[in-house]
N, C-alpha and C positions, 0 to 999 in steps of 0.2 A: 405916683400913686397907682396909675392902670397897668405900668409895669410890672408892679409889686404884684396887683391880682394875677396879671399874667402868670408869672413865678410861680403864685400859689395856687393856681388850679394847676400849672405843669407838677407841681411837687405832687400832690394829689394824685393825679395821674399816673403819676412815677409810681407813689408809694402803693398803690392799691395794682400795681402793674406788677411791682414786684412778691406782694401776698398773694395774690390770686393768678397769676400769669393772665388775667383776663381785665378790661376795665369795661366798667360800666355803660353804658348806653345812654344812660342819663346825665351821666357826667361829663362825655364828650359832648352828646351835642347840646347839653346843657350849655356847655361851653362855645359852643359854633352858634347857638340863639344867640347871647349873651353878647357875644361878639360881633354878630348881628346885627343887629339892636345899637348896639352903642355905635357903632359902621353908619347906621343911616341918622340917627341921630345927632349925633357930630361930625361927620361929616370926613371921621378919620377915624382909624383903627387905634388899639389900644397903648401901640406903642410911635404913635402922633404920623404913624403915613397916610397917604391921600386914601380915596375911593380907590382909584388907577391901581393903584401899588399894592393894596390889601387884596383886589381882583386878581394881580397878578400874582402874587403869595401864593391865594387859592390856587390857580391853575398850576401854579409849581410844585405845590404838595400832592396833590391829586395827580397832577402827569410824573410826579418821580413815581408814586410809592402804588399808582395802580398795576404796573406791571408787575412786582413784587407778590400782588394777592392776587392776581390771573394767575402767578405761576405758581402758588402755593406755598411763599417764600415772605409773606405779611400776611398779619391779618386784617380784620374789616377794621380793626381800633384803631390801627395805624393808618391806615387811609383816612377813617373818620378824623384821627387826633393832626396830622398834618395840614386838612383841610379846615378844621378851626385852628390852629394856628394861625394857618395864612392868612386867613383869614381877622384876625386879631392882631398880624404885626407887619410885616414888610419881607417882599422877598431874600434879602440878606440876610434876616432874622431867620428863616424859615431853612435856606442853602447852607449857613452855621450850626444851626439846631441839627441836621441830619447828617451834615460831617462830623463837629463833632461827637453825636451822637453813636457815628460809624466807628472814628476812630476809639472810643469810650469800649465799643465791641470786640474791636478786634484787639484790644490791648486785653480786655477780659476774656478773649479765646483764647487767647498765647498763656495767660497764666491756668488759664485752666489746663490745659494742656502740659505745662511745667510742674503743677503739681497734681497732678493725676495721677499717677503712681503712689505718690506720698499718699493721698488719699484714699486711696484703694487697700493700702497699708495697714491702715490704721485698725484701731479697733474698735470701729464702729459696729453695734451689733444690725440685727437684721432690721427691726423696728424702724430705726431711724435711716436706712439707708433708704426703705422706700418712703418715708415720709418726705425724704430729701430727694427724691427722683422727680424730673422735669416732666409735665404733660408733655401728653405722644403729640400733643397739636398742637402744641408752642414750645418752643423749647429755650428762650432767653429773652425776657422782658424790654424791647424793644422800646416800649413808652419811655422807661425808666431811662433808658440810655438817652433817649433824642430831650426829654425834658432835663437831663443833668448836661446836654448839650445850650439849651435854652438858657439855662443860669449861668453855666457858664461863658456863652456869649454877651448874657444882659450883665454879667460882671465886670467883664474886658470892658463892655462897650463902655458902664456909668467913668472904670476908671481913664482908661484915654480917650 
């Protein structure tokens, strides 16, 4: 069942990541309290690892993905949203979520890139082309991908 929540605050995250290229403030660390909370109260994060393990998550999400917003290359949500992860599950949960989150990336740069021309093609009038233009400060919903990472590891893992 704390899984399932997991899921559904990551889908969450995802979904409002991909409407807005931005997510909430209140919903990540809505999510990092929450996760919190349940951490010291039982005594284990949401997807049943120790204190230890949920500490180290933390420190793994924050030392991968701070470099990324020093260098201008994440933002603060992805900092914030990897540090309540970690915080909520277990380092291998946390190492999965942001590979395959990565690979989720790079397999949607390559088709962008493959049908890019196509697209350009088309006859799309003006209106909707800049409705369909990326913010100059984010340019591909990062959430979205590390939490379609996240399900898809709590998938793999329920089945073998």
């Amino acid at each position: 069942m704390e899984q399932l929540a997991l899921a559904l605050w990551a889908s969450v995250c995802g979904y409002q990541d991909i409407k807005r290229l931005r997510v909430s403030n209140w919903l990540i660390l809505g999510g990092l309290l929450i996760s919190f909370i349940y951490l010291y109260v039982n005594e284990s994060s949401l997807t049943g690892a120790t204190v230890n393990m949920a500490m180290t998550a933390l420190f793994i999400g924050v030392c991968l993905s701070l470099p990324g917003y020093l260098l201008g290359r994440l933002g603060a949500a992805d900092v914030k949203y990897l540090a309540a992860l970690g915080l909520a599950s277990d380092p291998l949960t946390v190492l999965y979520s942001l590979a395959l989150g990565c690979l989720l990336c790079i397999a949607l740069f390559i088709l962008a890139r493959l049908f890019k021309r196509s697209l350009e093609k088309s006859a799309m009038n003006e209106e909707v082309r800049l409705r369909r233009a990326p913010s100059k400060n984010k340019s591909f919903p990062f959430i979205f991908a590390m939490g379609a990472g996240l399900l898809a590891h709590l998938i793999i893992n329920k089945i073998i």
